[in-house]
Structure formats: structure tokens, C-alpha cells
C-alpha positions in Angstrom: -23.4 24.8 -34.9 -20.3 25.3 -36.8 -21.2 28.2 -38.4 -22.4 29.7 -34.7 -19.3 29.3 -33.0 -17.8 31.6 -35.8 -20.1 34.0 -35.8 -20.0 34.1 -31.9 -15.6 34.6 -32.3 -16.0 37.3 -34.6 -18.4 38.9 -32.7 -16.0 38.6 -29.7 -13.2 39.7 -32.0 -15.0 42.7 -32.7 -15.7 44.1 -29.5 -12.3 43.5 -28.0 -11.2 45.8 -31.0 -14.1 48.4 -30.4 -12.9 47.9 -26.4 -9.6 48.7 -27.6 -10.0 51.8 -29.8 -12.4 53.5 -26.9 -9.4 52.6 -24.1 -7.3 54.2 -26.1 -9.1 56.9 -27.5 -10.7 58.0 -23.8 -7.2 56.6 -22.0 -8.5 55.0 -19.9 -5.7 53.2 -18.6 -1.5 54.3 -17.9 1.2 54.3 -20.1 4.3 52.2 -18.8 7.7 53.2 -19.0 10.3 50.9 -19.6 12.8 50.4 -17.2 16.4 48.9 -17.4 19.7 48.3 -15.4 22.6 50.6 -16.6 26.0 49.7 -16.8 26.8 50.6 -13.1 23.8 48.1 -12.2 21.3 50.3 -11.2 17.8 50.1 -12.2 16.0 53.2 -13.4 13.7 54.4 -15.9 14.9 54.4 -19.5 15.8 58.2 -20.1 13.9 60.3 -22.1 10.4 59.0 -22.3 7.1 60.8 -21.8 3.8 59.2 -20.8 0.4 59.6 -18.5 0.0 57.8 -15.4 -3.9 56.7 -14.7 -5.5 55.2 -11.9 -9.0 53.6 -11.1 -11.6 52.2 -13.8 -13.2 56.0 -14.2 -9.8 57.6 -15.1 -9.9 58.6 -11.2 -6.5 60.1 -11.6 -4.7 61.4 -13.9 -1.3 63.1 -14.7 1.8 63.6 -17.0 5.2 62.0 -16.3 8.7 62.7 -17.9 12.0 60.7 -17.4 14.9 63.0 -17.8 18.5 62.0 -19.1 19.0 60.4 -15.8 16.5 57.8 -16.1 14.0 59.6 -13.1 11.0 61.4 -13.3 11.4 65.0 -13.3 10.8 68.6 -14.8 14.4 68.9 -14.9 17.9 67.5 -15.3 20.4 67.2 -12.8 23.8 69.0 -13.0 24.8 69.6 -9.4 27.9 72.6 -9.2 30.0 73.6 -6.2 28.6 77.2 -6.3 24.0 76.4 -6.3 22.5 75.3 -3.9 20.9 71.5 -4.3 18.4 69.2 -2.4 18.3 65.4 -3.6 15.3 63.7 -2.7 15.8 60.0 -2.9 13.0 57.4 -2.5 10.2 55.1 -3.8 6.4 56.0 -5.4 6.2 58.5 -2.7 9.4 60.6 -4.4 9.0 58.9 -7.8 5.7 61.3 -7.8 3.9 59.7 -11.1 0.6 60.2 -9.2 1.1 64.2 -9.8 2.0 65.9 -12.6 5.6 65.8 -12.8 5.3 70.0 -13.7 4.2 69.9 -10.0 5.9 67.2 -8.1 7.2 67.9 -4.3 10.7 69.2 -5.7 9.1 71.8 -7.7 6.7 73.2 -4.8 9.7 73.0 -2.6 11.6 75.2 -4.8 9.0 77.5 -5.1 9.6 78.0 -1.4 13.0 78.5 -1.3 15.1 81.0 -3.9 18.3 79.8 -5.2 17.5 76.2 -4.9 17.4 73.4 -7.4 15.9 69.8 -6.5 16.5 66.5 -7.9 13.8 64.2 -7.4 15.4 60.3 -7.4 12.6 58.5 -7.4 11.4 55.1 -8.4 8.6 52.4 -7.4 10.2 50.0 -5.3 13.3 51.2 -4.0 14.5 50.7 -0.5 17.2 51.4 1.6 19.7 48.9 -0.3 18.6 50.7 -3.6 19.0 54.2 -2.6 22.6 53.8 -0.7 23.4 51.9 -4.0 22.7 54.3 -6.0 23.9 56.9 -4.3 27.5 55.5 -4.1 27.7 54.0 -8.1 27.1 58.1 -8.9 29.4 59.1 -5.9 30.7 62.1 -8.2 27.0 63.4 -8.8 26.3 63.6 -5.3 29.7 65.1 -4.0 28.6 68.1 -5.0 24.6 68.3 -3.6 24.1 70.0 -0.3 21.5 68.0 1.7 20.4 64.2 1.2 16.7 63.3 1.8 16.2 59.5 1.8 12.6 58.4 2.5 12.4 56.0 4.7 10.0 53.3 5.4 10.7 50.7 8.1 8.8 47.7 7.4 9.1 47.7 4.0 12.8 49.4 2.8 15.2 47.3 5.2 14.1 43.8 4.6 17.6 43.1 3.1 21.3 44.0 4.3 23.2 44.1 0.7 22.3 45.1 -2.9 21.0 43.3 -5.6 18.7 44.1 -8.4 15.6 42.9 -8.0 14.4 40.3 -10.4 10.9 40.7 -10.2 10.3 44.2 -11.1 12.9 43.1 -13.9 10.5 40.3 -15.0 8.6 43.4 -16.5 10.6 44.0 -19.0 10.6 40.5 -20.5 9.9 40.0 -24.3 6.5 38.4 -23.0 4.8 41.3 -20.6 6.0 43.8 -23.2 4.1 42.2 -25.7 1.0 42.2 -23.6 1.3 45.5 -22.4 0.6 46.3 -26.3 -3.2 45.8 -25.8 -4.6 48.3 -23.7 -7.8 46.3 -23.3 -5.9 43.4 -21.7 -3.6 46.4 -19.3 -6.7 47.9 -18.3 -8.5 44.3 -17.4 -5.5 43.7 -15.3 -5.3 47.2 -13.7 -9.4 46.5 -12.4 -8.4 43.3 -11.0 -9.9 40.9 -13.5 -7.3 38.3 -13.4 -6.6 38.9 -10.0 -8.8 35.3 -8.6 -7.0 33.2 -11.4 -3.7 34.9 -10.2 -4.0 34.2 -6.7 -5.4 30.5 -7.5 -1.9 29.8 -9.6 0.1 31.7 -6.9 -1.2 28.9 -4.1 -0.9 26.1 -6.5 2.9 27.0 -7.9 3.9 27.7 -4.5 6.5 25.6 -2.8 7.2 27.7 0.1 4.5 28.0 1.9 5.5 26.3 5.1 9.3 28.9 5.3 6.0 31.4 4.9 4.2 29.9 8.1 7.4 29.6 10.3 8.1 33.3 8.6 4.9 34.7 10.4 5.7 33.3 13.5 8.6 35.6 14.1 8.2 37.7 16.8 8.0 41.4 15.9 11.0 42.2 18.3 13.0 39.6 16.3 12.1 41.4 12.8 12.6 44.9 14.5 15.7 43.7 15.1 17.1 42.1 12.1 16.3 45.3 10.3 18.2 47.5 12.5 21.0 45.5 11.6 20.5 45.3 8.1 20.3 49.3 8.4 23.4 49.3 10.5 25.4 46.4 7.6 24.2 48.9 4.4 25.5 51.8 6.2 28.7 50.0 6.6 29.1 49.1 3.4 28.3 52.6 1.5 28.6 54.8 4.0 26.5 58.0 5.3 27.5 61.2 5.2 25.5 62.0 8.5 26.5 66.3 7.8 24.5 66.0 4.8 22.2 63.1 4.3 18.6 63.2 6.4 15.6 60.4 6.8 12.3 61.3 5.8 9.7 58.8 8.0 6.8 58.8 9.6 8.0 58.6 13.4 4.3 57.3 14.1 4.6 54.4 12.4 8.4 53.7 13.1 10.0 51.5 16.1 10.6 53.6 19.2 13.7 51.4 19.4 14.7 52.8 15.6 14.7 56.0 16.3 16.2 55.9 19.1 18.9 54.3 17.4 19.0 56.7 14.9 18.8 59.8 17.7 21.8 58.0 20.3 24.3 57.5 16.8 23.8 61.2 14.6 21.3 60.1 12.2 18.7 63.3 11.3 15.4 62.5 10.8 12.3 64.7 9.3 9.0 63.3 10.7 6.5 63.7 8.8 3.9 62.7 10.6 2.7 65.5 13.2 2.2 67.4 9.8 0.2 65.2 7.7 -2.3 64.0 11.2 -2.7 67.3 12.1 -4.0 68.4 8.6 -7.9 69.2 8.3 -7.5 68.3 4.6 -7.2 64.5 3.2 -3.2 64.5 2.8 -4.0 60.8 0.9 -5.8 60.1 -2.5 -8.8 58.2 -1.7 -8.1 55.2 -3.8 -4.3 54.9 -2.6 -1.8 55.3 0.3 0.2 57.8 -2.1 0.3 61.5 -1.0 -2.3 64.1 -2.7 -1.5 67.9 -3.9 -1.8 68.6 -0.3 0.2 65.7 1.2 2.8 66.5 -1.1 2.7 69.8 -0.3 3.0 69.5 3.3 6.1 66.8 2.6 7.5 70.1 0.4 7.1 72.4 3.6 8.6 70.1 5.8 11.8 69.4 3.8 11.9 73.7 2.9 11.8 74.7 6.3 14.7 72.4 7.4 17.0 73.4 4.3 16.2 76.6 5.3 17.0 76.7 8.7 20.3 75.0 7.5 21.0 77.6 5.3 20.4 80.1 8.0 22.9 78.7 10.6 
């Protein structure tokens, strides 16, 4: 029996090593990036690292990412001057872009559109409005000098809080522990198709001691939550400011708050809606295993945010 259960371990050992060396050989599964706070307390991307982002069991998707010197993913650096021509574009995943290859993000397609124009793309999974006003503001000097502002924009998600702070849990990533695990490849791609994802959500329900602030959470009226946020909107632009001449929202009006946008239409706040674009569109504008954008969503989101700069740059 002894001699069984050994025989049965190394057996086991052996195919999580043979798992191992095809994952990695076929790769089958992404590369993560590590990420950190800087000295002016925002989070990023470590600068200067290279990887391939892939998604779905099959290798469904997958592409290149590069973080430049300023911690984002991008095919270029930022160096903003009083004399070219520059479009930020400031958001989460949407902007962040590591589901196309960073060669062909939206800031590239939208320069290819426009001549004289540089883009800096300043995304990163996860931030919302209290990241990107942040942000904006500690590298005040940077942004001085770029012509228009687009901040994406989503309503339910991105003002859930009216001040700044870094968020622990994405921080929780970088701990000595999940860097370690991320080492195996077997045990990232397991977690990536949702292996662990039962015994997860069985420790999340025992751990929990909030469940009843949860209940009386959900039973906020939707009015009352529409609310809060516009005030959380109205608190963050208080406390950073918004250049209203240069900086511009990027939502999707469909899904947005009448009240919101009126808001944002009675008080000088440009929008781009993106929405009449990507629902009129014959073509899928979404990959079919995620929300993200496709080449084509992205490239409609590049036509919208060309045509406006260009107008601008016309009157």
C-alpha cells in the first residue's frame, strides 16, 4: 500500500511537470506584469516590461503587450511639447488595450487617421474616475502640455467612491505569496479556466462577515445610487479639478443615467458617445468571450475620438 501511494505521487508529480513544460512551451496561458505604486502614489505598471496577454483554454486570444518608461502599455513613450499636437486617452482595460496587440491599440489607428498627431494611451485594469483625476493631477506638468483629455467613463462601475486611495486588492497581487504561485504556469492556467473558482466562492461565503451591510446594500433604490455617484463625480471634480476646454468623457450614453448626462450637458462637461457607433455596426464590435472591444470596436472607438480632435482642430 505504501509503496502504491508513492508510486501514485510521482506519477502525479510527473504529469504536473509534463503539464507544465507543454503550458509553457504552446503558451497557453498570459504572462503578468507586475504592477507597483510610485513615489507620487499612483499605481501603474512596472516600466519596461514585455509580455503576451492570452485568453480562453484554446489560446482564444492572443497578443503582445509592452509597458513603456511610464509604467502604461504602449508603442511609444510620452514626451508631450508646446509645439505637437497630443491626445491622452485615459481609462481602464478598455484603454489599457492588452486584449490587442499593443503595435495596434486604439491610439495607434487613431493616429493613423490624423497627421501630426501623437497619442498616449493611459491605461490600466481597474481604474475609475478617482484613479484617473489622481493621476492626472500628481503628473500635472505632463499634462499641461497635451491638447485634448479623453477619460473613459463608466457609470456604474468608475464613481463608486468620492476621494483617492490605492486600492488594496489589486495590490494584494503583488504579495510575496501570489508572486510565487504565479511561477507555475500549470497552477495560472487552472485558475484562468475556473478550476478553483467553487472552492473560492465556498471560502468567500464562509469568511464573510458582511453579508447582511450586503443585503441592506441591495436594497438601495437605484435613484439613491444614481445619486450618490453624481455627487461623488461632482466631490472628485472639486477636489482635482477639470479643465472642461480640454478634457472630454468617453461613455456609452445608452447605458448612462438620463439624469448624468444631463448633468453633464446643463454644467460644460463634453461627452463622446459611443454607443450609436458600436449598435449600429453590422460587425461584432465585442470579442465573443469578453465585454472588451475587438479590432473593429476599437476601431470605431479610434474614429470616434479622430473625428472630434479633428473637428477641433478645424475650428
Amino acid at each position: 500500500m505504501k509503496k502504491l501511494f508513492i508510486n501514485m505521487l510521482l506519477y502525479a508529480v510527473l504529469i504536473a511537470l509534463c503539464l507544465e513544460v507543454v503550458i509553457r512551451l504552446l503558451h497557453l496561458t498570459k504572462d503578468y506584469p507586475v504592477r507597483y505604486v510610485d513615489e507620487f502614489g499612483v499605481e501603474k505598471w512596472v516600466p519596461n516590461q514585455r509580455g503576451f496577454a492570452v485568453t480562453g483554454i484554446r489560446r482564444q486570444h492572443f497578443s503582445e503587450y509592452h509597458i513603456n518608461n511610464s509604467g502604461y502599455n504602449s508603442y511609444r513613450e510620452f514626451h508631450p511639447t508646446p509645439d505637437q499636437v497630443e491626445i491622452a486617452l485615459v481609462g481602464d482595460s478598455f484603454i489599457e488595450g492588452f486584449h490587442q496587440q499593443y503595435t495596434n491599440s486604439i491610439g495607434k489607428k487613431i493616429e493613423q487617421r490624423l497627421k501630426d498627431v501623437e497619442v498616449y494611451e493611459y491605461g490600466y485594469a481597474g481604474y475609475d474616475f478617482a484613479d484617473q483625476l489622481h493621476m492626472i493631477n500628481t503628473y500635472k506638468e505632463t499634462f499641461d502640455l497635451v491638447d485634448y483629455v479623453v477619460l473613459g467613463l463608466k457609470f456604474e462601475n468608475d464613481l463608486t467612491r468620492s476621494s483617492y486611495t490605492v486600492v488594496q486588492d489589486r495590490m494584494k497581487l503583488e504579495t510575496p505569496l501570489y508572486k510565487t504561485l504565479r511561477q507555475s504556469k500549470l497552477l495560472v492556467y487552472l485558475q484562468n479556466v475556473g478550476t478553483f473558482d467553487a472552492a473560492k466562492s465556498l471560502l468567500s461565503k464562509i469568511t464573510s462577515v458582511n453579508n447582511n451591510n450586503k443585503a441592506i446594500s441591495k436594497r438601495s433604490s437605484e435613484t439613491e445610487l444614481q445619486d450618490q455617484y453624481i455627487i461623488n463625480f461632482k466631490r472628485l471634480v472639486h477636489t482635482y479639478g477639470y479643465d472642461k476646454q480640454r478634457f472630454t468623457l468617453l461613455l456609452d450614453a445608452a447605458q448612462t443615467p438620463p439624469i448624468f448626462l444631463k448633468y453633464l450637458e446643463d454644467n460644460g462637461f463634453r461627452y463622446l458617445d459611443f454607443s450609436e457607433p458600436l449598435q449600429a455596426s453590422k460587425t461584432p464590435t465585442n470579442l465573443i468571450y469578453d465585454m472588451h472591444w475587438n479590432n473593429h470596436g476599437r476601431t470605431l472607438i479610434a474614429e470616434l475620438v479622430a473625428d472630434f480632435v479633428a473637428e477641433n482642430i478645424e475650428k
